[in-house]
Residue, then its C-alpha position, 0 to 999 in steps of 0.5 A: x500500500x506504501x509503495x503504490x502510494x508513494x507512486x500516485x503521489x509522485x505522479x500527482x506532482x509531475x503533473x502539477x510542476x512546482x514553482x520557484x516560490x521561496x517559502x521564506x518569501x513573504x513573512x514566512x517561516x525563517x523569520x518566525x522561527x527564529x523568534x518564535x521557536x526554541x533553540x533545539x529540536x526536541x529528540x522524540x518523533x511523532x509517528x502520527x499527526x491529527x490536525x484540528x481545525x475549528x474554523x472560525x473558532x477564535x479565543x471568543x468562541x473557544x471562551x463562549x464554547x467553554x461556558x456553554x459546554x459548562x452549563x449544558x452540564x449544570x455547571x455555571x460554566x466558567x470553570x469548565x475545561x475544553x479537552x484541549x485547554x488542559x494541553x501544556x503547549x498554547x500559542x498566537x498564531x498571526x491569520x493574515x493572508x499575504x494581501x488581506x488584512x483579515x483572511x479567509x479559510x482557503x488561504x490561511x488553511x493553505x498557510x498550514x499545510x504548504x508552509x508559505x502565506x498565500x492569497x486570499x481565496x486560493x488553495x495550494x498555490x503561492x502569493x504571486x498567483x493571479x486569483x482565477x487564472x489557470x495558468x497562473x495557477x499552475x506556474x505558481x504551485x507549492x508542494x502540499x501537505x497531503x501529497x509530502x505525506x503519502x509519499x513519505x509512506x504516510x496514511x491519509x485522512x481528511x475529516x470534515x462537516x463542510x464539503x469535502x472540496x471546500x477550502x480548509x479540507x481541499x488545502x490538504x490535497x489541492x492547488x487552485x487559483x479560486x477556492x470556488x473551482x470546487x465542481x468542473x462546472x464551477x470553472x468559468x468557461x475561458x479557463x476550462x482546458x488548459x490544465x486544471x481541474x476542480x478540486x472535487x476531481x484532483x480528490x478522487x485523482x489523489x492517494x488518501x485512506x479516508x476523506x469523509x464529509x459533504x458534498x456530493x453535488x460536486x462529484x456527479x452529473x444531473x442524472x444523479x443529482x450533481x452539477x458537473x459537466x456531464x450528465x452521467x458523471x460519477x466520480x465516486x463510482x470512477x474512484x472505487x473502480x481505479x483503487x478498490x476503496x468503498x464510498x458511502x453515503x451513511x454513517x450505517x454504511x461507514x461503520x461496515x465498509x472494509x476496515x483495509x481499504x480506503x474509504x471515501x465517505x459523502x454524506x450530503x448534497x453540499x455541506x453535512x446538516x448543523x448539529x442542532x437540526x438534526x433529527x433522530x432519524x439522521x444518516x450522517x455521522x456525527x464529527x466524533x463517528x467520523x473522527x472515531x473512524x478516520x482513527x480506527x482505519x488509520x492507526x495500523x498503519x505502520x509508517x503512521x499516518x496524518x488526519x486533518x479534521x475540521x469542524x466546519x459548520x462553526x464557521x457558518x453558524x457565526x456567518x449566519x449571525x447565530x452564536x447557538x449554532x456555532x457554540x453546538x458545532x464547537x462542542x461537537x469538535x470538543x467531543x471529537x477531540x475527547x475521542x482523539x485525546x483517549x485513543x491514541x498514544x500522546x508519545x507517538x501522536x502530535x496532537x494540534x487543535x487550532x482554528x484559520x481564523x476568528x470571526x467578529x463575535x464578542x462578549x459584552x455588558x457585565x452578565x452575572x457569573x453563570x448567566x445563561x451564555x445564550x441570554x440577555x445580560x443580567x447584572x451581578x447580584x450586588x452590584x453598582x448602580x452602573x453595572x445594573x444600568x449596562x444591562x440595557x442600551x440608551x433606548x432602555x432595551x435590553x441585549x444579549x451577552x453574545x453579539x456581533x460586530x456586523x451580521x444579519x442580526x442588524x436587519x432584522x428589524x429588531x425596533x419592532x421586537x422589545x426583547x431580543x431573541x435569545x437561545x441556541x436558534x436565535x439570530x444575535x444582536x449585530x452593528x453593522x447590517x451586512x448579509x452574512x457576518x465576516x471573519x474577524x483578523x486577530x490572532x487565533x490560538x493553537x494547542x499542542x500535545x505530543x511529540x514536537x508539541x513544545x514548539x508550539x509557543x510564542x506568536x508565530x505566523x500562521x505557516x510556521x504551523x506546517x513547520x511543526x509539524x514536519x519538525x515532530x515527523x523529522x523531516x529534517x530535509 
């Protein structure tokens, strides 16, 4: 299995041919390194690596994420603690894209697992891409992450409740100069044919042992249900019949597929159903399910493996201005973490957990300890008169704990509703009237447990994670 890994691998490259990028170009890794990393390099190795990525899961959400987790339990919440908080290891990483002040996932996801700082909107290609053109594309490739590792000798899994094919689970097996090329359709029209393909063909073209999220409209044609190109395509079926592996479409299916084969797993049109919808009656596994079996068809392998896993509905939760879904979705990731944490080996597995970016989510008003983290801000019992007053706005309303800098929140008319909506369907309160809410461009936070995790510390820049990782695999060249 290695060694035909190793050969798809390289053929993937070959068609794909590096550029001349320096990965120490643009802020990169040298400069970082040198402030940011202690002077020798630890001696044990990791055999295995997973990578958790909360998109959108800035300190705001993690401190939100934390009380909510809490007081789910009947606790106050304050004092609860995230699995990954107890690690020993916590960093700053600094998210800006090579031209963007406040990043987007494909090029701070990219920064990860190429090792060089991108533009916005593009995946697995340097900062002097031209965004959307094809060619440019393909002058200004980088090696990736996902293909080093198969050829290395490493199993692959990639994990995620977005789609498949968008941007933070494509950065670990694709190169495109817009993140949107996710189906061949999506390719405007002038730059089909001149040599790249959509994101959802380089996968099933790809070596990995398990890729298991949303998505299916991107791998078929109309007859199924897709929008590719052509009506009849069927790209899963293609993918079985060139490597053998099984595809599955439920969580019942996934726990019966061959244990020593590769697995490919899509489990929904476009992205997997948000952890408060779902149903008892629900086919798709949750993020632990699929964390939990990504783990169980990886840990044999005896060259290691690397499992990226991404909770990616966080993200979309805050975009849609609704902190109670956002908050799910990061317990959900807390839970998958736990399951990870239990079963394996913290002296062969480096452990990350971080997320590409935050958002413009805040907590606010002075709320008693234990108040509702959902709900409207209520003052501390004993309190000043001033604390009492910041309980409700100039117009004598009061708000709720949670809100946003800008969002859907602000449109919703909320002159005609006394009382905001509170709860974890509520749409929060927001400033600014924007139709999705926006990333947010501090710092995130990165934890790390296991072999080569004493180097993550510091303020580093957001590639220099690619850094750590290879470091603690001993990939000294």
């Amino acid at each position: 299995m290695t060694t035909s890994r190793r050969a798809l691998s390289l053929a993937a490259a070959m068609a794909f041919p590096l550029a001349a990028c320096s990965p120490a170009g643009y802020g990169q890794s040298e400069v970082a390194s040198a402030s940011a990393m202690p002077a020798e390099v630890p001696e044990p190795k990791a055999k295995n690596i997973i990578l958790f990525i909360g998109d959108g899961m800035g300190v705001s959400t993690v401190t939100a994420a934390r009380i909510y987790a809490g007081q789910k339990k009947g606790q106050s919440g304050e004092e609860y603690v995230l699995p990954f908080e107890n690690f020993e290891n916590v960093a700053l990483v600094k998210t800006y894209n090579s031209n963007a002040q406040v990043p987007d996932s494909a090029g701070t996801a990219s920064a990860m697992h190429t090792g060089v700082k991108t533009k916005i909107g593009v995946l697995g290609v340097g900062p002097d891409v031209v965004a959307g053109d094809c060619e440019s594309g393909l002058a200004n490739a980088l090696p990736i992450f996902g293909e080093s590792a198969t050829e290395r000798g490493l199993a692959l899994g990639i994990v995620s409740t977005a789609r498949i094919t968008h941007a933070t689970p494509a950065s670990v097996y694709s190169r495109s100069p817009d993140r949107g090329w996710e189906a061949d359709s999506a390719i405007p029209e002038d730059q089909r044919g001149r040599g790249c393909d959509d994101i959802a063909a380089q996968l099933v073209g790809s070596t990995f042992d398990v890729a298991l999220g949303g998505g299916q409209a991107a791998f078929y044609g109309a007859d199924l249900g897709g929008r590719r190109i052509a009506s009849d395509a069927n790209l899963p079926a293609e993918w079985s019949g060139r490597t053998g592996g099984t595809f599955v479409s439920t969580a019942a299916e996934l726990a019966s597929a061959p244990i020593d084969k590769p697995v490919l797993g899509l489990f929904s049109p476009s992205h997997m159903t948000y952890t408060v919808d779902r149903t008892k009656d629900s086919t798709e596994p949750t993020l632990t399910e699929m964390t939990e079996q990504a783990i169980s068809r990886l840990k044999d392998d005896p060259e290691g493996y690397y499992l990226m896993v991404e909770s990616g509905r966080i993200d979309h939760g805050h975009h849609a201005g609704q902190a109670g879904y956002a908050l799910e979705e990061a317990v959900e990731f807390a839970n998958a973490i736990q399951y990870a944490i239990e079963n394996t080996n913290p002296e062969e597995t480096l452990i990350l957990v971080t997320a590409d970016h935050s958002h413009v989510f805040t907590m606010s008003g002075y709320p008693r300890r234990g108040n509702d983290i959902l709900g409207l801000v209520v003052s501390p019992e004993g309190g000043s008169a001033e604390l009492a007053e910041a309980t409700t706005a100039t117009d004598g309303k009061p708000y709720t704990t949670l809100g946003y800098q800008n969002g859907p929140g602000a449109i919703a008319n909320l002159a005609e509703r006394p009382i905001p909506e509170t709860g974890v369907h509520a749409h929060q309160q927001a400033a600014i009237p924007t139709r999705s809410e926006t990333h947010g461009g501090e710092d995130v936070a990165l934890y790390g447990q296991g072999p080569g995790a004493d180097r993550v510390r510091g303020v580093i820049e957001q590639n220099v994670v690619y850094d750590i990782i290879v470091n603690a695999l001993g990939w000294d060249d």
